[in-house]
C-alpha positions in Angstrom: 94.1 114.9 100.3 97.8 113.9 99.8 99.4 112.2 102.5 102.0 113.7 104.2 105.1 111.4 104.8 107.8 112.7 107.6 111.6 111.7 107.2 113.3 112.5 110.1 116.7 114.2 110.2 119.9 112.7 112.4 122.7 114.5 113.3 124.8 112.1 110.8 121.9 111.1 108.9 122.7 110.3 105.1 119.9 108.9 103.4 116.8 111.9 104.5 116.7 113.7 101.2 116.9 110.2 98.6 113.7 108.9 101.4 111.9 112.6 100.8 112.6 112.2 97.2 110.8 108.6 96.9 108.0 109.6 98.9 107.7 112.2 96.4 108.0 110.0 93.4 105.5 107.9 95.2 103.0 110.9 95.2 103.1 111.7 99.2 104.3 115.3 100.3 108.0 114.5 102.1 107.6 116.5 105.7 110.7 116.7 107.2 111.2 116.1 111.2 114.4 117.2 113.3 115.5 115.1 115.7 115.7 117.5 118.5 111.8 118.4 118.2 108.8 116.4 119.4 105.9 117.9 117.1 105.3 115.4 114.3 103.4 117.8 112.5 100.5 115.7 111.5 102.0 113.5 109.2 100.5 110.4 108.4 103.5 108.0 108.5 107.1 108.5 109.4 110.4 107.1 108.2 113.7 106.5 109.9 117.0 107.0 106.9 120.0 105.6 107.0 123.3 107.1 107.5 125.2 107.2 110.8 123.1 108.8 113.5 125.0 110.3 116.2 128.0 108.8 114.8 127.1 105.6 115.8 128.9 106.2 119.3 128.3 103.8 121.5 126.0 101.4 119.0 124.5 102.0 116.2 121.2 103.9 117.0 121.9 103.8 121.0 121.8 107.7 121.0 119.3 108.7 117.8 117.1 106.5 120.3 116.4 109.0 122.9 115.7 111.7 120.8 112.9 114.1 121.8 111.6 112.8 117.6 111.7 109.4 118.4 110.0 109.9 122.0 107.0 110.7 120.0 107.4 108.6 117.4 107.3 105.7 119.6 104.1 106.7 121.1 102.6 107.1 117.8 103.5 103.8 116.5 101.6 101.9 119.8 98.2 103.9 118.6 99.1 103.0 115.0 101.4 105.0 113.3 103.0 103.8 110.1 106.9 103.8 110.8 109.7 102.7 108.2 113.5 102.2 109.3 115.9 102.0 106.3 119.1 100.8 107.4 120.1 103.5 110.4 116.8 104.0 110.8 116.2 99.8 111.6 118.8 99.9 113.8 116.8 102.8 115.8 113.8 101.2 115.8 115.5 97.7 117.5 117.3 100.2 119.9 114.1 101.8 120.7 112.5 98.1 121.4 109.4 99.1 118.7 110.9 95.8 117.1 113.1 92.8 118.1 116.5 91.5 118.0 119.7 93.9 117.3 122.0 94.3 113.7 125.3 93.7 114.6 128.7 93.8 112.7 128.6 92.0 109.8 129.6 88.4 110.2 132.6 88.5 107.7 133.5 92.4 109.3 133.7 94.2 106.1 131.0 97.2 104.9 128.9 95.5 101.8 127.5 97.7 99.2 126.0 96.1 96.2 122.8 95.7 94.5 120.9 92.8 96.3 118.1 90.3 95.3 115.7 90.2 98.6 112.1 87.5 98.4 109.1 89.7 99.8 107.8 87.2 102.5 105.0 89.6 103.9 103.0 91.5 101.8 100.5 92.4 104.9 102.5 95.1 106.6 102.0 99.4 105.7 104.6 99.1 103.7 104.4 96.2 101.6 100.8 95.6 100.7 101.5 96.4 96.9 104.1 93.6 96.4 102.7 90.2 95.6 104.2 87.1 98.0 107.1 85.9 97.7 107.9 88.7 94.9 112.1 88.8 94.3 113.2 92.4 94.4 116.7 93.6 93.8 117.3 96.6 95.9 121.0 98.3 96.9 122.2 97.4 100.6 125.2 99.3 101.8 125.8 99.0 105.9 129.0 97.2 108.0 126.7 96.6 111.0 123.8 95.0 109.4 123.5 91.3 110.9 119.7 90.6 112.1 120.4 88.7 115.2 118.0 87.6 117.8 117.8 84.5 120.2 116.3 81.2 118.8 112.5 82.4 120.7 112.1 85.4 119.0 113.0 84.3 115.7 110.7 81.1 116.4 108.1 83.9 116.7 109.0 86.1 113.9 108.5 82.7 111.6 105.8 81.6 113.5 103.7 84.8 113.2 105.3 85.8 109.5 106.7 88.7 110.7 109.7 88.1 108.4 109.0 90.9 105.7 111.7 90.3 103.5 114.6 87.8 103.1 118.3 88.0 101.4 118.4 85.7 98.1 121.2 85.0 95.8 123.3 85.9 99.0 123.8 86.6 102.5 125.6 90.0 102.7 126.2 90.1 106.2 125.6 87.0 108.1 121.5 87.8 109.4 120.2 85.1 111.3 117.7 83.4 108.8 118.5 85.7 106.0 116.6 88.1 107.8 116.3 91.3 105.6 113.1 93.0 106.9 110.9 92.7 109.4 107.7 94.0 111.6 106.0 94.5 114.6 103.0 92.2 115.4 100.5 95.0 114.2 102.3 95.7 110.9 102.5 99.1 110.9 106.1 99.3 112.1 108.7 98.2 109.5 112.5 97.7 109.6 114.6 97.2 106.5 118.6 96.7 106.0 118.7 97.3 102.5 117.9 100.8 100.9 114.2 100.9 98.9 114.6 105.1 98.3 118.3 104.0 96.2 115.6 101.8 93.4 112.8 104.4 92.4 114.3 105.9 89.1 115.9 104.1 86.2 118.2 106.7 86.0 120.3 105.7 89.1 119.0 102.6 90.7 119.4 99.5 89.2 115.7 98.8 89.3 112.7 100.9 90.8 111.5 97.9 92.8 112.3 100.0 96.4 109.1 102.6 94.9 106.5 99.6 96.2 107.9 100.6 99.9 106.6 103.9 99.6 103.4 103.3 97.6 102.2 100.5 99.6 102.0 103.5 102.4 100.1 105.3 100.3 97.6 102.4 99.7 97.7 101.7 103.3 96.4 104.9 104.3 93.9 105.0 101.4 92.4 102.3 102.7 92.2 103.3 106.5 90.4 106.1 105.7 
């Protein structure tokens, strides 16, 4: 049966339809979730888009935290649930305490958007089982509050347990705390990730398809828990 991915809709989201088109491309049906219902239909995995949820009042993600969505979406990620947050959708899910630490202005206080060269560091979480270790992507990142910080415990335990999923290379575009570009939960099934994968699935208008391994490492994920 074909999986069945949900992308869940913000008031100020930006990114939903480029995350329902790469779960496409990545042979999963996109099923799309609005923020102000609690059915998840089903679906076998969710993801978070970018954009500016809520407007970013108050902080990024404060409000797109408290959602009637993300009420279930958090209960469904402690029995397992495979949850992605690109960007918007990281900042959500650090709001929303499903993982650690907060993204913050960026350190030089300018919005960055350029292609960026990331170093896969974990290749056991949902979403990144078909890269190989320490694999160097180049994937677009594009956000002004994007700085990973957390205090010097946490990231001791995000090294210590290699829940560091990805890290900046070639460049630090906003300042992150140990050129923190990704990271999980302790279970691995919950994944949040500054930079955009959906904006590098098609030659056409990415300037690689490395982001497609995102959404097919879901896809292999789930394969394999059946």
């Amino acid at each position: 049966m074909t999986a069945r991915i949900g992308v869940v809709t913000f008031p100020g989201s930006l990114d939903d339809r480029d995350a329902a088109r790469a779960v496409g491309l990545a042979g999963a049906a996109p099923i799309p979730l609005w923020h102000a219902e609690a059915d998840l239909y089903g679906v076998d995995a969710v993801i978070l888009p970018g954009g500016f949820s809520y407007g970013d009042y108050l902080r990024a993600g404060a409000i797109a935290r408290f959602s009637a969505v993300m009420e279930s979406i958090i209960r469904a990620a402690g029995d397992g649930l495979p949850v992605l947050g690109i960007c918007n959708g990281f900042q959500v899910l650090c709001e929303a305490h499903l993982l650690p630490g907060a993204l913050t202005r960026n350190q030089h206080l300018h919005f960055r958007n350029r292609d960026q060269g990331l170093r896969i560091e974990s290749t056991t979480t949902a979403w990144t089982r078909d890269f190989t270790p320490r694999q160097e992507v180049v994937i677009p990142v594009k956000n002004g509050e994007g700085c990973y910080m957390a205090d010097e415990r946490t990231l001791d335990e995000l090294e210590g347990e290699g829940r560091i999923v990805a890290r900046y290379v070639r460049g630090n575009p906003n300042g992150s705390l140990h050129d923190i570009a990704a990271i999980t939960n302790a279970a691995g099934n919950v994944v949040g990730i500054m930079p955009h994968p959906e904006h590098a699935v098609e030659v056409l208008t990415g300037p690689s398809i490395d982001g497609l391994g995102i959404f097919t490492s879901v896809l292999a994920h789930l394969g394999a828990r059946v």
